[in-house]
NUNULO-919609 format. One record per residue (C-alpha): residue number from 0; x, y, z. Coordinates in Angstrom, 3 decimals. Example, Ala and Ser with C-alpha at 12.3 -4.5 7.8 and 13.67 -1.06 7.14 Angstrom:
# NUNULO-919609
<site><num>0</num><px>12.300</px><py>-4.500</py><pz>7.800</pz></site>
<site><num>1</num><px>13.670</px><py>-1.060</py><pz>7.140</pz></site>
//
This chain:
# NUNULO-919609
<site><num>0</num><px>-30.856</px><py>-27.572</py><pz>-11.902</pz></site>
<site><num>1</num><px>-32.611</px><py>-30.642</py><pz>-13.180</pz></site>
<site><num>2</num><px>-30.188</px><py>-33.069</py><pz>-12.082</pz></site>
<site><num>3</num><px>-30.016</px><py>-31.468</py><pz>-8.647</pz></site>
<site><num>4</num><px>-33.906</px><py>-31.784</py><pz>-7.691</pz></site>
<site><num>5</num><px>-33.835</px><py>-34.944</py><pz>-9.156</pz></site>
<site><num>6</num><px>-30.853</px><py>-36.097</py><pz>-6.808</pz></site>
<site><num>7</num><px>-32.017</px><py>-34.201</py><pz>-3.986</pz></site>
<site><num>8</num><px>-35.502</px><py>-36.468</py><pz>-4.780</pz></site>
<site><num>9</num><px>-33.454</px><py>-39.347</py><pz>-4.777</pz></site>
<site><num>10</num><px>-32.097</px><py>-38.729</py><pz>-1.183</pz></site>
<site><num>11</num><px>-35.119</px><py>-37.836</py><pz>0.425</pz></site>
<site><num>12</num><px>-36.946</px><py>-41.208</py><pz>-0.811</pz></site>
<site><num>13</num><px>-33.959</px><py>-42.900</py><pz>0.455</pz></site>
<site><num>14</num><px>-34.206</px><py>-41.696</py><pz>3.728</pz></site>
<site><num>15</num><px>-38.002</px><py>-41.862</py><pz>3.523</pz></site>
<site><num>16</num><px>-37.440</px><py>-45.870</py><pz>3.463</pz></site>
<site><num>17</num><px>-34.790</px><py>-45.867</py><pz>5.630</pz></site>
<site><num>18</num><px>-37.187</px><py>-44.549</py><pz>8.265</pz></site>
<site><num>19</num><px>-40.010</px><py>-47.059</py><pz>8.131</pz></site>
<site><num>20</num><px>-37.392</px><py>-49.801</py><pz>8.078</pz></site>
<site><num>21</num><px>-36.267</px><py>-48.206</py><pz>11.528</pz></site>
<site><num>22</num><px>-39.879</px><py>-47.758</py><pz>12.434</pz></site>
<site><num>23</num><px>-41.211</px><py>-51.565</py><pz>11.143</pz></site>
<site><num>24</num><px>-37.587</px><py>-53.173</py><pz>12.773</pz></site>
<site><num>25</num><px>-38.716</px><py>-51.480</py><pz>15.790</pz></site>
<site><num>26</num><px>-42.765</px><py>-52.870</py><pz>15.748</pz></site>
<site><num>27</num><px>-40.813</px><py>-56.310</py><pz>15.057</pz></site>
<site><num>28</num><px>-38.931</px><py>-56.301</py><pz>18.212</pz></site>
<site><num>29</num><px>-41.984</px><py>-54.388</py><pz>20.241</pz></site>
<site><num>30</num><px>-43.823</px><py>-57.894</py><pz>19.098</pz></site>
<site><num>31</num><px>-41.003</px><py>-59.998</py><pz>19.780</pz></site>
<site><num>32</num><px>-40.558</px><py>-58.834</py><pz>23.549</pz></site>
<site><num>33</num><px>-44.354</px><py>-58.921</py><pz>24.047</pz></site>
<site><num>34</num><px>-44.016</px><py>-63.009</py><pz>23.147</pz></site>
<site><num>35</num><px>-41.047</px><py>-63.647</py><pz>24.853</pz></site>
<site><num>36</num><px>-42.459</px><py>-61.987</py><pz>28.054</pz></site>
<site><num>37</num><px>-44.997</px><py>-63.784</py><pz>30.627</pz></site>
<site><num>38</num><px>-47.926</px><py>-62.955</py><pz>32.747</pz></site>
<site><num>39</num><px>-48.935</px><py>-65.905</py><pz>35.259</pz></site>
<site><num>40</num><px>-51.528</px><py>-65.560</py><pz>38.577</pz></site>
<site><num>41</num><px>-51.233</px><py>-65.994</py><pz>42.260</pz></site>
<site><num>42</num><px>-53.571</px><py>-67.449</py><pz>44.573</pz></site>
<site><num>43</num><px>-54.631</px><py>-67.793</py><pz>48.124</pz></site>
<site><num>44</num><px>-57.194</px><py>-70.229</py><pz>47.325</pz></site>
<site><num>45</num><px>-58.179</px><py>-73.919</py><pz>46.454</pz></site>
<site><num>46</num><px>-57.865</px><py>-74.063</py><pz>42.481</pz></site>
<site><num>47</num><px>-58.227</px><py>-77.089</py><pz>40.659</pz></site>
<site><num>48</num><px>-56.907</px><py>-78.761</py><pz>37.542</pz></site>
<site><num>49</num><px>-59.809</px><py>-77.512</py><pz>35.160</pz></site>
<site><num>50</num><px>-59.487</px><py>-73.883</py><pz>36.239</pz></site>
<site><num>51</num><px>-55.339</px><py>-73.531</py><pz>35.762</pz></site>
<site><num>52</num><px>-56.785</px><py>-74.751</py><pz>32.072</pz></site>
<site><num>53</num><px>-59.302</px><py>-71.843</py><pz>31.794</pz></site>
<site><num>54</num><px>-56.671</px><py>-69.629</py><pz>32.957</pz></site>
<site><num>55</num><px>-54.046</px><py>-71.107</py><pz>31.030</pz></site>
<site><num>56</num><px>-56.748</px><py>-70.468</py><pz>27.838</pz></site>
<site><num>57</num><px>-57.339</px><py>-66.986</py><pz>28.736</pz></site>
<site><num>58</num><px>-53.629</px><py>-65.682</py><pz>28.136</pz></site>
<site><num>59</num><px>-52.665</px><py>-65.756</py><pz>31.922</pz></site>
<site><num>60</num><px>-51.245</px><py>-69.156</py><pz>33.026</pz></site>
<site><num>61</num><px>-47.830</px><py>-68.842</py><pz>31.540</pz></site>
<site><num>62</num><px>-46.441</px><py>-69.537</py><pz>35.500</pz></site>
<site><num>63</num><px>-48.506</px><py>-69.745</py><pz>38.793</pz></site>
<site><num>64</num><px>-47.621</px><py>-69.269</py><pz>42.512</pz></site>
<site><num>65</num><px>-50.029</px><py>-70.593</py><pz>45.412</pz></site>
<site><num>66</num><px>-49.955</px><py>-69.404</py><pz>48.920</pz></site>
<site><num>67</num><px>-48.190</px><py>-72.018</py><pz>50.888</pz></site>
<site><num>68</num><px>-48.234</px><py>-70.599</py><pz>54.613</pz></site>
<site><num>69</num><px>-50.220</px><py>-68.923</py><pz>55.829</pz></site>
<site><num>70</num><px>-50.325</px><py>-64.990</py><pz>58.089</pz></site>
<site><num>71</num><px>-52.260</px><py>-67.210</py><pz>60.781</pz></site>
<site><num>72</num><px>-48.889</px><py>-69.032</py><pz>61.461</pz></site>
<site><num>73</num><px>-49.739</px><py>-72.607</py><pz>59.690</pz></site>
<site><num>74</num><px>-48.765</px><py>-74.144</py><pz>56.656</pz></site>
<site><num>75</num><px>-52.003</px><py>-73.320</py><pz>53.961</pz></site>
<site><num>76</num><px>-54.334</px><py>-76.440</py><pz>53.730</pz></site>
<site><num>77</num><px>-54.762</px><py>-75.480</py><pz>50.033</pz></site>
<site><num>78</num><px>-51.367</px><py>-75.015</py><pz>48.972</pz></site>
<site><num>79</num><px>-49.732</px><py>-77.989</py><pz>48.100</pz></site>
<site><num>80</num><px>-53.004</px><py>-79.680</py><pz>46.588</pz></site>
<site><num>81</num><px>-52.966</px><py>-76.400</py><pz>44.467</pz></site>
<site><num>82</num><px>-49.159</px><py>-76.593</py><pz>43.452</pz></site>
<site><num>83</num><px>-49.711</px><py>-79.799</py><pz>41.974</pz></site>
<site><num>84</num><px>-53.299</px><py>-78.900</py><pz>40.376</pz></site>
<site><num>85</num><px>-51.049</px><py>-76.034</py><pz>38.205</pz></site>
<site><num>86</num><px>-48.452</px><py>-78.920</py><pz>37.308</pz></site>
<site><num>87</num><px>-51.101</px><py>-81.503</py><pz>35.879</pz></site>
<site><num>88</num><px>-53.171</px><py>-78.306</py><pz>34.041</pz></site>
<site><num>89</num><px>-49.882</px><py>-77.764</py><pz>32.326</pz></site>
<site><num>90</num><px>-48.706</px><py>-74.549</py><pz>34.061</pz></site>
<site><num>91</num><px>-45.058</px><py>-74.343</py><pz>32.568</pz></site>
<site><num>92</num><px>-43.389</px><py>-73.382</py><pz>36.510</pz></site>
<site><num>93</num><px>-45.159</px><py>-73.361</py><pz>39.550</pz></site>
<site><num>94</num><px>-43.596</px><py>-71.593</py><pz>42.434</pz></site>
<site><num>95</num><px>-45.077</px><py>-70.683</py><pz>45.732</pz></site>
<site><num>96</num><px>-45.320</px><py>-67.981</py><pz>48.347</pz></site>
<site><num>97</num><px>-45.003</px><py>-67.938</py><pz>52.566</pz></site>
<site><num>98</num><px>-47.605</px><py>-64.953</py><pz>53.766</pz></site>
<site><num>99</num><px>-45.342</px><py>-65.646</py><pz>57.362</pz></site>
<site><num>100</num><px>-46.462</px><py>-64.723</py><pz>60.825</pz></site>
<site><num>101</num><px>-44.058</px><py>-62.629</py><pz>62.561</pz></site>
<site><num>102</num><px>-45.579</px><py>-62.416</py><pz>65.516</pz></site>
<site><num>103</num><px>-45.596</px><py>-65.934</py><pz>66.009</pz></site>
<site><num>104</num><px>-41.615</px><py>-65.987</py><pz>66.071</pz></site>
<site><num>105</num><px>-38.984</px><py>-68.975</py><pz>64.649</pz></site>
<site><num>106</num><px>-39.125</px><py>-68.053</py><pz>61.120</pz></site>
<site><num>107</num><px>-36.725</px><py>-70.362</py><pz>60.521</pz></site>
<site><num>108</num><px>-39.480</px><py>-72.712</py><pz>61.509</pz></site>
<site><num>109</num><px>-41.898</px><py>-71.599</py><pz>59.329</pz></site>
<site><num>110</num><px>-40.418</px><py>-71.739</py><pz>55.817</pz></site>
<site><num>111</num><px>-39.054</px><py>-75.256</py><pz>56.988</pz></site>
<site><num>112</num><px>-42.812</px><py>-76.229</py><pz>57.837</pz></site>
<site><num>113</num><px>-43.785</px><py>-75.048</py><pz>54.728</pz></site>
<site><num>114</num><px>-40.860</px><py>-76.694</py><pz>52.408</pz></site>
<site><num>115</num><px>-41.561</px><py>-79.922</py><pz>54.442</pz></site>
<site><num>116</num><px>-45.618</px><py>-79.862</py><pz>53.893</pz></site>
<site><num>117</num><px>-44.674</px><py>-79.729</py><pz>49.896</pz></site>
<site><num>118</num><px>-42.085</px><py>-82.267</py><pz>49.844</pz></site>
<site><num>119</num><px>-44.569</px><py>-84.541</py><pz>51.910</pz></site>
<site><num>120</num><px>-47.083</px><py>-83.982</py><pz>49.186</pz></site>
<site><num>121</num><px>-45.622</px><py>-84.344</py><pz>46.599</pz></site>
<site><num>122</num><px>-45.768</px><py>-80.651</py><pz>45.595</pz></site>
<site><num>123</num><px>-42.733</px><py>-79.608</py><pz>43.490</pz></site>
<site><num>124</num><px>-42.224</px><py>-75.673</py><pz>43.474</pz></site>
<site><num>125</num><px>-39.453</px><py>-73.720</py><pz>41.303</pz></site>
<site><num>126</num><px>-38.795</px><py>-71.381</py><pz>44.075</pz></site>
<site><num>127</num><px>-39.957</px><py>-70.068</py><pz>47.174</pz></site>
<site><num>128</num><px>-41.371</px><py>-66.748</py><pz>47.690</pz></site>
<site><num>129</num><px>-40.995</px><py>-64.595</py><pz>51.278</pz></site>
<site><num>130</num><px>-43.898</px><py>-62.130</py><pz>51.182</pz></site>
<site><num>131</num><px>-43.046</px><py>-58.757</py><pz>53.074</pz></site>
<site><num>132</num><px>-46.304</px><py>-56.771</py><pz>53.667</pz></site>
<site><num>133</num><px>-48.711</px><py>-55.521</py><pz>55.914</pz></site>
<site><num>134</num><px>-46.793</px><py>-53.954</py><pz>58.723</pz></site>
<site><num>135</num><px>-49.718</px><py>-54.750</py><pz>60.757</pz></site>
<site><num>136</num><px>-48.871</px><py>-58.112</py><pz>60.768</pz></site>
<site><num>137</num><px>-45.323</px><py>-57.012</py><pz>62.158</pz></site>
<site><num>138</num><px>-43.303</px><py>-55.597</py><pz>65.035</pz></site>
<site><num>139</num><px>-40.549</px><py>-52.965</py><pz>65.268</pz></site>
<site><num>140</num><px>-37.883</px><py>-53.010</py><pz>62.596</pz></site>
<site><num>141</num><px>-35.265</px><py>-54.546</py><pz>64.482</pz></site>
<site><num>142</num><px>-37.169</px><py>-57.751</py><pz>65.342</pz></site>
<site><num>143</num><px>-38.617</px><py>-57.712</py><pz>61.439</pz></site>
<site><num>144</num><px>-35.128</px><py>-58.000</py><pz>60.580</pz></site>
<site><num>145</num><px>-33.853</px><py>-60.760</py><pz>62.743</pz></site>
<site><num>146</num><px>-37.192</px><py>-62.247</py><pz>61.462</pz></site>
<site><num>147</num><px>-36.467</px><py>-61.899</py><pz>58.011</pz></site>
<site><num>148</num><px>-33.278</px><py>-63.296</py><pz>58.706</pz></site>
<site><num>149</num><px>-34.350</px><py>-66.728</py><pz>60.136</pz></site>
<site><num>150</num><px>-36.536</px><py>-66.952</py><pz>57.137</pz></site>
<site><num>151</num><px>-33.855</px><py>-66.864</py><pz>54.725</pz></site>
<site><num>152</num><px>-31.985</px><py>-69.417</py><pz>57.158</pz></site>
<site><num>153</num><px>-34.571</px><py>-71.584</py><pz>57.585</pz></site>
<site><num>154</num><px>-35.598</px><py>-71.428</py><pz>53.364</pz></site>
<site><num>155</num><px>-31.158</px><py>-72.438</py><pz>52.775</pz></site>
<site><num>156</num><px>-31.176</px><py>-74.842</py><pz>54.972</pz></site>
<site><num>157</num><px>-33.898</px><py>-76.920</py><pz>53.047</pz></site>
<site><num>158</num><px>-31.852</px><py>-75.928</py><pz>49.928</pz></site>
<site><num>159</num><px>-34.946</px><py>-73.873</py><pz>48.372</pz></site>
<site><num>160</num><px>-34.529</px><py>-71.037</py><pz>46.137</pz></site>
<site><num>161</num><px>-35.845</px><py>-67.762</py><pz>47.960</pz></site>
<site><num>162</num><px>-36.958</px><py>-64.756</py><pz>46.448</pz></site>
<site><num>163</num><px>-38.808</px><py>-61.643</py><pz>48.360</pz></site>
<site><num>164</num><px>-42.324</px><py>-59.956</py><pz>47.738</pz></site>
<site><num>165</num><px>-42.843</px><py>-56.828</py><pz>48.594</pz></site>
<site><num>166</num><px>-42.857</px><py>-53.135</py><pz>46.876</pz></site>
<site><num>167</num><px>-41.006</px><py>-49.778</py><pz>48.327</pz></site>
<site><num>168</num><px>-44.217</px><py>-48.670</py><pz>50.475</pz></site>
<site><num>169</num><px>-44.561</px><py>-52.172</py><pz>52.360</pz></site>
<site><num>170</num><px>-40.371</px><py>-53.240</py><pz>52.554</pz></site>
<site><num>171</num><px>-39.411</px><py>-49.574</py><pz>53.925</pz></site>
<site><num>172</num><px>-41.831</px><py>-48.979</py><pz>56.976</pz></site>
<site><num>173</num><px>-41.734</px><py>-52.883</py><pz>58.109</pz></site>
<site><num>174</num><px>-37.914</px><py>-53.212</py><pz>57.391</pz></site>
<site><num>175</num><px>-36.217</px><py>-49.496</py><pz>56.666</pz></site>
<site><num>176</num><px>-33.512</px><py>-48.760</py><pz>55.301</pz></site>
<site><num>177</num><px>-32.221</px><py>-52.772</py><pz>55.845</pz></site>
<site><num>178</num><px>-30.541</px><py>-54.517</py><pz>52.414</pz></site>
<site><num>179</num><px>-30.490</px><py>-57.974</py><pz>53.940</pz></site>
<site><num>180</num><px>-32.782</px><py>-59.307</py><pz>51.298</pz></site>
<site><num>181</num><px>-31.288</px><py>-57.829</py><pz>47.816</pz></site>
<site><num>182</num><px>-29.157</px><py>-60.941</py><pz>47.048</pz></site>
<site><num>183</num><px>-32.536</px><py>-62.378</py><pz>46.401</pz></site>
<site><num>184</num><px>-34.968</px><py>-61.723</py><pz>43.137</pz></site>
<site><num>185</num><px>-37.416</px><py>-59.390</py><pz>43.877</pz></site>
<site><num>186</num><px>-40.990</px><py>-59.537</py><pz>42.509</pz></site>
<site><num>187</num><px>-42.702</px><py>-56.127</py><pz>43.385</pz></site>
<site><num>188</num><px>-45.926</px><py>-54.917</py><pz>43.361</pz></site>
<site><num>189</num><px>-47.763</px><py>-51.973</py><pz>41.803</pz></site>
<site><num>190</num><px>-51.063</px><py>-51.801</py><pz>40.640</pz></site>
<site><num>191</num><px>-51.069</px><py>-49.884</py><pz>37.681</pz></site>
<site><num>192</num><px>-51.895</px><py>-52.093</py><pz>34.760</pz></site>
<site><num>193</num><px>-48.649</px><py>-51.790</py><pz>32.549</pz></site>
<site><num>194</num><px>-46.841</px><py>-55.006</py><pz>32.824</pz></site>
<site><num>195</num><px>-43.276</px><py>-53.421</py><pz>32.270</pz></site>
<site><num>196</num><px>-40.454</px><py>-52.088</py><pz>34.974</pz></site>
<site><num>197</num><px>-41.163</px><py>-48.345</py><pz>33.839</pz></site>
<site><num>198</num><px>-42.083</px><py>-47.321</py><pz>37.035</pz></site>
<site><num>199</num><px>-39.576</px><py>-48.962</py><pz>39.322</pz></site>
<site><num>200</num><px>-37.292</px><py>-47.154</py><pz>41.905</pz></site>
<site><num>201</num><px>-34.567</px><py>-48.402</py><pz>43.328</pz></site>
<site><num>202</num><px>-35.475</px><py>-49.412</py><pz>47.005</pz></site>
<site><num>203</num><px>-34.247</px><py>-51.756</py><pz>49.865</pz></site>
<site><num>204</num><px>-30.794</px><py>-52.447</py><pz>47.884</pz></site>
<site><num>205</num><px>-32.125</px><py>-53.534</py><pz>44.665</pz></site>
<site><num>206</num><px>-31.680</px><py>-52.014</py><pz>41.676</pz></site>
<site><num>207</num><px>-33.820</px><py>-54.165</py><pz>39.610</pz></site>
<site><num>208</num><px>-36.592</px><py>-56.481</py><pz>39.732</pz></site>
<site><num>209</num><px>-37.521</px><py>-59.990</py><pz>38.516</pz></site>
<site><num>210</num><px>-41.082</px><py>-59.486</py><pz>38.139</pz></site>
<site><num>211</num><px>-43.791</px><py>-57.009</py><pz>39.010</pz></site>
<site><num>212</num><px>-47.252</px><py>-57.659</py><pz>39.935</pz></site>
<site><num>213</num><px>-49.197</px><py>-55.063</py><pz>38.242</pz></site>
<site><num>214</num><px>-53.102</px><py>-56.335</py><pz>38.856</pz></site>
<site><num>215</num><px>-54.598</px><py>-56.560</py><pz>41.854</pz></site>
<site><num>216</num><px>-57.008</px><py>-57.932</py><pz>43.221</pz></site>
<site><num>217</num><px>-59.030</px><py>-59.580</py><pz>40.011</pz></site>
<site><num>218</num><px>-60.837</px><py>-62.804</py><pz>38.572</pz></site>
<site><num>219</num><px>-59.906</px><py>-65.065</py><pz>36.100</pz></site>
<site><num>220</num><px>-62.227</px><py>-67.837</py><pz>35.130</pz></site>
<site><num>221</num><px>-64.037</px><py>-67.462</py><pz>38.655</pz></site>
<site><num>222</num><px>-60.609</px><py>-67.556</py><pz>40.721</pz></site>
<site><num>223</num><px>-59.700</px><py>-64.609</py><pz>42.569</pz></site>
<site><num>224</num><px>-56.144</px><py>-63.883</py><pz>41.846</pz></site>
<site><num>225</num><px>-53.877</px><py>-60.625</py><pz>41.004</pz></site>
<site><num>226</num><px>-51.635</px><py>-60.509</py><pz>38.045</pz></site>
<site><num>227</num><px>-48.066</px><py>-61.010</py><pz>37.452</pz></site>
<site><num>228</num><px>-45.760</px><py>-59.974</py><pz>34.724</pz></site>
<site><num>229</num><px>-42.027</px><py>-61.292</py><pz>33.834</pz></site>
<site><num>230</num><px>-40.155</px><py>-60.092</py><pz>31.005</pz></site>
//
């Protein structure tokens, strides 16, 4: 009976370890992902070379993206200066976004006026972000379409990389039940402070995101700017 409990002993301290090896393997890669994963700002406003440094400092300049057009229907004064501000700070990839003006028409036009503004500058951006929000900014979903669709000409055609901004209650009213823009990444946006794709339903043909801007709305090192997470 001895020999039995002290067996039976044995096993049960093997499997004791055996479970906070699981549980310490598992902290290990919970750490791991955490590193490998990046949170970076974007901006509608002037920022210059010192502040990209703060916020570079403060944990949240692993990537940046500027507003390059503006919802007004020109190309944002700021932007390009601002691109290249994040590049000299030492921001590791810069990209930038269009806030486009439906209304105005010839998207095609827009994205190239943007794309040429940055070139003429200077302004080097990884890729180019179409921002889909605000139906008040918009028209019926038919012409939003067609809209959308010039865009995405207009970005090819100056061989840009596109990718779309938006989140399930801003895509769906302004564009419905349209897929045209799920060949591209898709950064999305929900404010509720957990930088992880948890919460993400399939919407608007995608299945999965690229990133997901899960701040709002805040202020880093004096700059106004919401937060973005990629994994």
């Amino acid at each position: 009976t001895s020999n039995c409990f002290r067996y039976s002993s044995v096993l049960e301290e093997e499997k004791m370890a055996f479970a906070r090896f699981v549980l310490a393997t598992l902290a290990v890669m919970a750490v791991l992902a955490v590193a490998r994963a990046a949170v970076g700002v974007d901006i509608s406003q002037a920022v210059s070379v010192s502040s990209f440094q703060c916020i570079r400092n403060a944990g949240y300049g692993s990537f940046a993206i500027p507003r390059v057009y503006q919802s007004v229907g020109r190309v944002d004064p700021n932007g390009a200066q601002t691109v290249k501000n994040a590049w000299a700070a030492g921001v590791a990839h810069v990209d930038g976004y269009i806030f486009p003006c439906p209304k105005c028409g010839n998207g095609y036009g827009q994205v190239q006026a943007a794309v040429q503004n940055l070139r003429n500058a200077g302004a080097n951006i990884g890729m180019l972000w179409l921002d889909i929000e605000g139906s008040q900014y918009w028209m019926d979903q038919a012409s939003n379409r067609n809209f959308f669709a010039s865009m995405v000409s207009g970005g090819q055609a100056a061989g840009v990389r596109l990718g779309v901004y938006t989140s399930a209650s801003q895509w769906n009213p302004i564009m419905g039940s349209y897929t045209g823009g799920s060949g591209f990444p898709l950064w999305y946006a929900h404010y509720d402070n957990s930088p992880s794709f948890n919460d993400f339903r399939s919407f608007g043909g995608w299945s999965k995101p690229a990133m997901k801007q899960y701040v709002g709305d805040t202020t880093v090192c004096g700059v106004g700017a919401d937060l973005t997470w990629y994994p």
